[in-house]
N, C-alpha and C positions, 0 to 999 in steps of 0.2 A: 737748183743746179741744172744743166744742161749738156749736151753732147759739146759745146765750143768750149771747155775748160781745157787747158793743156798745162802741163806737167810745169811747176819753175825751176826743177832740175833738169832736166831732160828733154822738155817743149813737146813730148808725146802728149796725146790726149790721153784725158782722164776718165776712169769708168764709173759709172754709178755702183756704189755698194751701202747700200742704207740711208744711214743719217752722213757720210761722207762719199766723196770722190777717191780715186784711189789711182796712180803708177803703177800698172802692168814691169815696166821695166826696172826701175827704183823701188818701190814699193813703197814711196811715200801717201799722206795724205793729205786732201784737201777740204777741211772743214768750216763749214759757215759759224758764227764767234755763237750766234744763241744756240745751234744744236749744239756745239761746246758744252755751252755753258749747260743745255739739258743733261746731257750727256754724265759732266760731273755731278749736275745735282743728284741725280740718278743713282750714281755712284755713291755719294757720300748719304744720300737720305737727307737731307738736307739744302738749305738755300747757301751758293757760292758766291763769292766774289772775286774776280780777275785781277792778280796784283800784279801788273802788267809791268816788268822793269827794262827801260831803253839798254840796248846794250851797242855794240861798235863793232859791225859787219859787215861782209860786202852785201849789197840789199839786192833779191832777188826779186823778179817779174810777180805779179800778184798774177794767178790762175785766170781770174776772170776779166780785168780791166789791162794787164799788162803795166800797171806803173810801178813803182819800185815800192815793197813794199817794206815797214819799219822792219829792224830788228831787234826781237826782245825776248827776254827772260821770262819765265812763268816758273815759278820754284826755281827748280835745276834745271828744266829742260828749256835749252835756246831754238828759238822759233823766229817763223817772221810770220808777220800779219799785217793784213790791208786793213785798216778801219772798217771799210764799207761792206767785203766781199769775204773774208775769212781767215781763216789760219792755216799754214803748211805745217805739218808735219812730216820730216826724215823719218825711214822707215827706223820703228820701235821707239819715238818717242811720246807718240799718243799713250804705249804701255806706262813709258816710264813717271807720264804726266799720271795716268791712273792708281799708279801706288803711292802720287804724294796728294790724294785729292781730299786729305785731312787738314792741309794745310790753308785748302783755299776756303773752309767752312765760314760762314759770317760769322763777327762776332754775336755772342747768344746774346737772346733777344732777352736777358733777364734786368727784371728794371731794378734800380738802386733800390734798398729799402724805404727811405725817408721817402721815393715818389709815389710807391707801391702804396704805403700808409695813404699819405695823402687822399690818395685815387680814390682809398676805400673809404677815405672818413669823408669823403664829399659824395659817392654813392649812398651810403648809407644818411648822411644830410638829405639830398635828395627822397631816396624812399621814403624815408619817417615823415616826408612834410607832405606825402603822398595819402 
């Protein structure tokens, strides 16, 4: 992050506040997608994944490059994000993303039975011929 971010509501510069940027005036934010994505895993204790859904908006200036940036859905809360440089956040919707950050959980990482068996009857193949 750096002092040249400015604001895609308001074209004020943005302040350093942690792992985000931040509108003095608006009070939106501007977060880069992996401290996001920290951010939730953080939250949830767990590995996320972004279920990023296109939505139909006027597209705002990205913070850092100035191109138009998508519009989209993440749960309930409508955002816009540049691929390359991060996600804005309207002020209160990073809370609002933080109380659904049970939805963004990976699917668990538990394997079918039939593969589980397998695994183990060819571990223990292995060691026996050890």
């Amino acid at each position: 992050m750096g002092n040249d971010l400015s604001c895609p509501v308001c074209d004020a510069p943005l302040q350093e506040a942690g792992t985000t940027s931040r509108c003095l005036l608006c009070e939106g934010a501007w977060v880069a997608e992996e401290a996001l994505v920290a951010i939730l895993e953080q939250r949830a204790s767990t590995l996320v994944e972004l279920p990023w859904e296109a939505r139909q908006d006027k597209p705002r200036p990205c913070a850092e490059c100035k191109a138009e940036m998508q519009t989209v859905n993440l749960g309930s809360v409508a955002l816009d994000r540049c691929e390359q440089h991060g996600v804005w956040f309207d002020m209160n919707e990073l809370t609002q993303l933080l109380k659904q950050v049970k939805r963004f959980k990976t699917a668990d990482h538990v394997e079918p039975e039939e593969h589980r068996e397998s695994l183990l009857h060819r571990l223990a193949k292995l060691f026996a011929s050890g």
